[in-house]
C-alpha positions in Angstrom: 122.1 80.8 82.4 118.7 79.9 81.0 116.3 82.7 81.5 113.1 82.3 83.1 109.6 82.5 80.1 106.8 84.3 80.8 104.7 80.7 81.4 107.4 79.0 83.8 107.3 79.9 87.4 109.1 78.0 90.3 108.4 78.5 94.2 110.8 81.5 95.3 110.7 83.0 91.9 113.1 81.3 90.7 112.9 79.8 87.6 111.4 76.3 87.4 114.1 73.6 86.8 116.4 75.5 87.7 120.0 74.6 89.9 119.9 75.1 93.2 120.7 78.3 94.6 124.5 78.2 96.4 124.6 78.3 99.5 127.3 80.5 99.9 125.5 83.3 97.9 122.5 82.6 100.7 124.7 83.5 103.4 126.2 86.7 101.9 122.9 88.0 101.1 121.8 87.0 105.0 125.2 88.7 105.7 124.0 92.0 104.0 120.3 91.9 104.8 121.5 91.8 108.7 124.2 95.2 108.5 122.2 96.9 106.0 125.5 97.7 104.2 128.3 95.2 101.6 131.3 96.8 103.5 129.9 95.8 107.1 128.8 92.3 105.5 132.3 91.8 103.9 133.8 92.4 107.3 131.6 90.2 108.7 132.2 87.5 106.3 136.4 88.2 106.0 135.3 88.7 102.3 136.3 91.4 100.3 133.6 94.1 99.5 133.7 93.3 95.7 133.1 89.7 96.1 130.1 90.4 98.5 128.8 93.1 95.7 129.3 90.2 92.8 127.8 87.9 94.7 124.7 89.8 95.1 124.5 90.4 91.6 125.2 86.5 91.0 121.8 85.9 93.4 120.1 88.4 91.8 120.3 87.2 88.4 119.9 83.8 89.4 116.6 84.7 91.2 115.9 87.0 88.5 114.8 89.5 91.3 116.2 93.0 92.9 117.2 92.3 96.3 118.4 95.5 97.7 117.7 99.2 96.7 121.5 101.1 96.5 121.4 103.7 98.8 124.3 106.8 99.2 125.4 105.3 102.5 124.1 101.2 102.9 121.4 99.0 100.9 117.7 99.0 101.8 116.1 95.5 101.2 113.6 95.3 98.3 110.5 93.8 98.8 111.3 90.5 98.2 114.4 90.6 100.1 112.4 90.4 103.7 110.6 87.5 102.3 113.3 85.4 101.3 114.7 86.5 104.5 112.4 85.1 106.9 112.7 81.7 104.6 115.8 80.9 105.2 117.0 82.8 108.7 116.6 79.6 110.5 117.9 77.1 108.2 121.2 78.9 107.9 121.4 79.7 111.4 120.6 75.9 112.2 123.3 75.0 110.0 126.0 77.4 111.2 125.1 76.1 114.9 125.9 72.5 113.6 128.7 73.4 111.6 130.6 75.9 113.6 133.4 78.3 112.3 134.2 76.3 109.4 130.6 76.2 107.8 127.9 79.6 107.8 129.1 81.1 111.4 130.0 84.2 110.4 126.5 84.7 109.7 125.5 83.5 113.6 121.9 85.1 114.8 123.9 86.5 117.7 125.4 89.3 115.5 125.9 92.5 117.8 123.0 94.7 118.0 123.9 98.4 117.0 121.5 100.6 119.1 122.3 105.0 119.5 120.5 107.5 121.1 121.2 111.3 122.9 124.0 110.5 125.5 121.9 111.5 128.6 119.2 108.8 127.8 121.4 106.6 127.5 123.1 107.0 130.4 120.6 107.8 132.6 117.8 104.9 131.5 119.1 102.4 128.9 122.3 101.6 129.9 121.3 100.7 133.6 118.5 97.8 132.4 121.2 96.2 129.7 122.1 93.6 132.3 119.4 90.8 131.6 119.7 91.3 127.8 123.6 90.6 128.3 122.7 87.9 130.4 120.7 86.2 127.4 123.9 86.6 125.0 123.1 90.0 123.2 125.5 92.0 122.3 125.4 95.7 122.3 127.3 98.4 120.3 125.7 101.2 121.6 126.4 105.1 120.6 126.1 108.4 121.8 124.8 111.4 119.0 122.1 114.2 117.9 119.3 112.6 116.6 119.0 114.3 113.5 122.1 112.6 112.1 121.7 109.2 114.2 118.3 108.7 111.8 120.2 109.6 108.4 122.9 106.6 109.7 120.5 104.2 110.6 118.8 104.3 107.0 121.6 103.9 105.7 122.5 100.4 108.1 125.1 101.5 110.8 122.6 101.2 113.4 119.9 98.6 114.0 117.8 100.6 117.3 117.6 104.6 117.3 116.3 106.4 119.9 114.7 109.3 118.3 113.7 113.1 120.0 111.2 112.9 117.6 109.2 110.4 115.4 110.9 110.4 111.9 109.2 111.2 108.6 108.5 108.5 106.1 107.0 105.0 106.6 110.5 103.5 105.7 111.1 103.5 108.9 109.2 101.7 112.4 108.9 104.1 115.3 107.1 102.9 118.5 106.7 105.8 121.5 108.9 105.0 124.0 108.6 107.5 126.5 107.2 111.2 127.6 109.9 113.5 129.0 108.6 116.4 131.0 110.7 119.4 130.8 111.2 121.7 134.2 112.7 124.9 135.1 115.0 124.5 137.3 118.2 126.5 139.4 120.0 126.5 142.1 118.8 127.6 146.1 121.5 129.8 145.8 119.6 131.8 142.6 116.0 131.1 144.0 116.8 132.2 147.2 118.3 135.5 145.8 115.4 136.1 143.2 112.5 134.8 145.7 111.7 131.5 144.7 109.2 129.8 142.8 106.5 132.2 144.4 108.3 135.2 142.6 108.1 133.3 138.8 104.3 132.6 139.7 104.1 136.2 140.6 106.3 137.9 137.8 106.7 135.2 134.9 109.7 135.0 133.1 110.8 138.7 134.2 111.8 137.2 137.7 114.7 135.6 136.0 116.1 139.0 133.8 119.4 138.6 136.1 119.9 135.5 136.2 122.6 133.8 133.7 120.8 131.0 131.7 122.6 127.8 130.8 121.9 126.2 128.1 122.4 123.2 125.5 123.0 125.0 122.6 123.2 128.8 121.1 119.9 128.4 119.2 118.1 127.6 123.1 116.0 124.9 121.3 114.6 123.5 124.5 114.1 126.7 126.6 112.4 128.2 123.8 109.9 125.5 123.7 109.3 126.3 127.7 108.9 130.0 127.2 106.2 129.5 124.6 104.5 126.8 126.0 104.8 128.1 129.8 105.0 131.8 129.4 103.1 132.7 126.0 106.3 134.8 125.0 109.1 134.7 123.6 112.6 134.3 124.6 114.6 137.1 124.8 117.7 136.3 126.8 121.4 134.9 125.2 122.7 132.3 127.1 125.9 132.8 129.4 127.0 129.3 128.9 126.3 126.8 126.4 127.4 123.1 126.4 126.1 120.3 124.4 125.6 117.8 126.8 122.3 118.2 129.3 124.3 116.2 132.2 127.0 119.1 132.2 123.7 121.9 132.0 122.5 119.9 134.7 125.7 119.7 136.8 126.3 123.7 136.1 123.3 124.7 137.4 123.3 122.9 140.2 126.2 124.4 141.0 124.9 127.6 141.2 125.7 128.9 137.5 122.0 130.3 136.5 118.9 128.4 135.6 117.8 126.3 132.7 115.2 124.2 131.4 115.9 120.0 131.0 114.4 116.8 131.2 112.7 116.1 134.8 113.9 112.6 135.0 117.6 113.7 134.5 117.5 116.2 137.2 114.9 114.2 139.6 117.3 113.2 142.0 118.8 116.6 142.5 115.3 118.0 142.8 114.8 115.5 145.8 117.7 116.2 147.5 117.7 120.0 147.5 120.3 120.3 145.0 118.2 122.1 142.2 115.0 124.1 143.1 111.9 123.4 141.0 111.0 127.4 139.6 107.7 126.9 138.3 105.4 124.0 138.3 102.7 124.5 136.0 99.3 122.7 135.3 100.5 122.0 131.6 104.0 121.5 131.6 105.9 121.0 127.7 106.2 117.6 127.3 108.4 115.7 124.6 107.4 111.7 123.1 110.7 110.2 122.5 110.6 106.8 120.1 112.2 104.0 119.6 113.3 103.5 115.4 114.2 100.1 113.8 116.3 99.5 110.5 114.3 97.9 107.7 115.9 94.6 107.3 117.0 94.4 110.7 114.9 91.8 111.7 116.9 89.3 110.6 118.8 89.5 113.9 116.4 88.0 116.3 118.0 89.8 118.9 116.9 93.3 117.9 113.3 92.3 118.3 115.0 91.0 121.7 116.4 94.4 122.5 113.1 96.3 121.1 110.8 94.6 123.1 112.8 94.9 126.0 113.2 98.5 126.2 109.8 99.3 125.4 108.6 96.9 128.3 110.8 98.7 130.6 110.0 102.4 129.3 106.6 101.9 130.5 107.8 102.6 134.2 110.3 106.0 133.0 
């Protein structure tokens, strides 16, 4: 293969005279740009991942550029990668529409979109507006987890949408603020009956509650922490009687009379309506919580992320 001289340049970068570049390494390149990963592409091509990896390496030479930085788990595109993305996204997807299975359809625009978030979320806000993005053809692989770990997976190109608790470090990655989540304290009538309601916490402060069993989401009280130092001033003293890591089950304890706890108010806003929980303390400044929505560098190749993006964050503007 000729090499390019320092006083030859050709459109692309690639070297001028130089052979067209195969198609089939275009494709596998789209392939890997889209997952973020050579294993996910090689499924996604019914290749094996060696051949995806030498073909890389054939289009890198051949361009005589780095496309994608190795990472521990996935690729990251290099520079150069998103630009030679956005060239030729729609010519191979225009040719894969006209030539069908036998031709580039295994790397069709309408590749699923990989979004994850904290289960309640999910459940409670994204997964009941999915309908019109179904509707339009996306399709959704959607998973439950801590978000923590969720972020260190989508760098490294299992997901393509993370819903983060907080806005992650770095500017490898594009958070947009999704939503605010207001955090109450909350029981059971049975418990505010017995200790005197929300007048006795306005009253008394966090010492209203010493008898009461807390619930909470996890031994290290993350979120009722927060409250007690943001609310009270102090801090928490109290171990929890019952931990669960999942804030529907806190929810569904509580309102069963098991103690008090702190969550989200939009999870627990139709209990609060209906009588079910009891609102302990409502104060002027409540803690409040700025969830965001994360994207996978490279991702955009898949026009329906940007679909499912925009989407959500239309639609979070009313949560």
């Amino acid at each position: 293969m000729r090499h390019r001289d320092s006083n030859e340049s050709g459109e692309g970068g690639r070297p001028g005279g130089a052979a067209p570049v195969d198609l089939n390494l275009l494709r596998t390149f789209l392939a890997v740009y889209r997952t973020g990963s050579f294993t996910a592409a090689a499924r996604l091509l019914s290749l094996s991942q060696p051949t995806v990896t030498t073909q890389i390496r054939a289009l890198e030479r051949q361009l005589d550029r780095e496309l994608f930085e190795r990472l521990a788990r996935g690729v990251a595109p290099a520079p150069y990668a998103d630009e030679l993305a956005s060239r030729i996204v729609e010519p191979l997807d225009a040719l894969a529409g006209v030539t069908g299975p036998g031709g580039s359809a295994d790397v069709h625009p309408a590749e699923p979109v990989h979004l994850a978030g904290p289960a309640e979320l999910l459940t409670d806000r994204v997964m009941p507006v999915l309908a019109p993005l179904v509707d339009k053809g996306v399709r959704l692989r959607v998973t439950p987890g801590l978000t923590e770990p969720l972020l260190e997976e989508l760098r490294a190109g299992r997901y393509d949408l993370v819903l983060s608790t907080y806005r992650p470090r770095g500017r490898t990655l594009a958070a947009v603020p999704l939503m605010d989540e207001e955090f109450v304290l909350v029981t059971a009538p049975v418990w505010a009956e017995r200790i005197g309601g929300p007048a006795r916490v306005a009253a008394d402060g966090p010492a209203a509650l010493h008898r009461v069993p807390l619930v909470a989401y996890a031994e290290d009280l993350p979120i009722v922490r927060r409250y007690w130092r943001h609310v009270f001033g102090k801090r928490l003293v109290c171990h929890p009687a019952v931990t669960m890591p999942a804030l529907n089950a806190v929810r569904n304890a509580v309102a069963g009379g098991t103690g008090f706890s702190v969550l989200p108010r939009y999870l627990c806003a139709a209990e609060l309506a209906s009588g079910a929980l009891v609102l302990l303390h409502d104060p002027d400044d409540p803690p409040i919580n700025t969830g965001f929505l994360v994207q996978r560098p490279g991702s955009s190749g898949n026009p329906h992320v940007a679909l499912v993006r925009d989407h959500l964050t239309e639609i979070a503007r009313d949560w």
